[in-house]
PLY file of the C-alpha trace (Angstrom):
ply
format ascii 1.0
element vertex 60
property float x
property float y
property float z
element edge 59
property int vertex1
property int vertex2
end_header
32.68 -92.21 24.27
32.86 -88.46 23.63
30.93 -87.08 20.25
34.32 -86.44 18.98
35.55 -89.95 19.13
38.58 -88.98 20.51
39.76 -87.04 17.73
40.47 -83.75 19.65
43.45 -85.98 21.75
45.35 -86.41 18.75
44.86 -82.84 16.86
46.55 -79.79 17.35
43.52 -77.74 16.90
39.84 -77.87 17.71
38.01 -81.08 16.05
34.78 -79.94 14.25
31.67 -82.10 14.33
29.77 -82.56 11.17
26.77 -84.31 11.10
26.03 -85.81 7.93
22.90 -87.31 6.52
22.56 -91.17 7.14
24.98 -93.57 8.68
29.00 -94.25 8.36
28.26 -96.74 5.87
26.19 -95.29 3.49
26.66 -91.47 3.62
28.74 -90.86 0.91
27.30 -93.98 -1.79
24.00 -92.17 -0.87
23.82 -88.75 0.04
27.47 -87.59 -1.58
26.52 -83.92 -2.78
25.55 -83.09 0.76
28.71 -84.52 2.58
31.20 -83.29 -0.56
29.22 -79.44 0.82
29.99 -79.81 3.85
33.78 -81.14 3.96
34.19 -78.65 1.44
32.71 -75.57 3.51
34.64 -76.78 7.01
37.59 -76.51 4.87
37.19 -73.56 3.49
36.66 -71.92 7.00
39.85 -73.41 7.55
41.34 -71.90 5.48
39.90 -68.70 6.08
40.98 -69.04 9.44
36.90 -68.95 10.42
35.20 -71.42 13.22
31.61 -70.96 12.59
29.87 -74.08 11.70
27.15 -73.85 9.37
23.80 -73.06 10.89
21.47 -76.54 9.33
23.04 -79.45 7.48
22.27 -79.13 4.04
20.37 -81.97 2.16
20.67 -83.53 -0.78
0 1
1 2
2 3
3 4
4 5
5 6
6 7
7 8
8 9
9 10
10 11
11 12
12 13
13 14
14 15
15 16
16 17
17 18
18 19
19 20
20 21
21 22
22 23
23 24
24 25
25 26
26 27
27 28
28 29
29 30
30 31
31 32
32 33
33 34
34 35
35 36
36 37
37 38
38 39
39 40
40 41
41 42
42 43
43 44
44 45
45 46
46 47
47 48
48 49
49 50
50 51
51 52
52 53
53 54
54 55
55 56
56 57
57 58
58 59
């Protein structure tokens, strides 16, 4: 399966990757601050009508 999980077949636009610390079950009980940055940065370059990705993943 692609990285994107399929997600890019069922959005209109381009489907972002971010890599988070840890694993799908525990990211956000354990490493919260760091995921809450990044959701919050890919949306604001959505908003902002940007496409860069950040250049490291941040850590808590």
């Amino acid at each position: 399966m692609s990285e994107d999980l399929g997600w890019n077949q069922s959005l209109l636009g381009a489907c972002e990757i971010l890599h988070v610390p840890s694993d799908h079950d525990s990211y956000i009980r354990e490493h919260a601050a760091a995921t809450g940055k990044l959701l919050d940065e890919a949306m604001n370059r959505c908003n902002n009508g940007q496409s860069e990705k950040p250049s490291q993943t941040p850590s808590e």
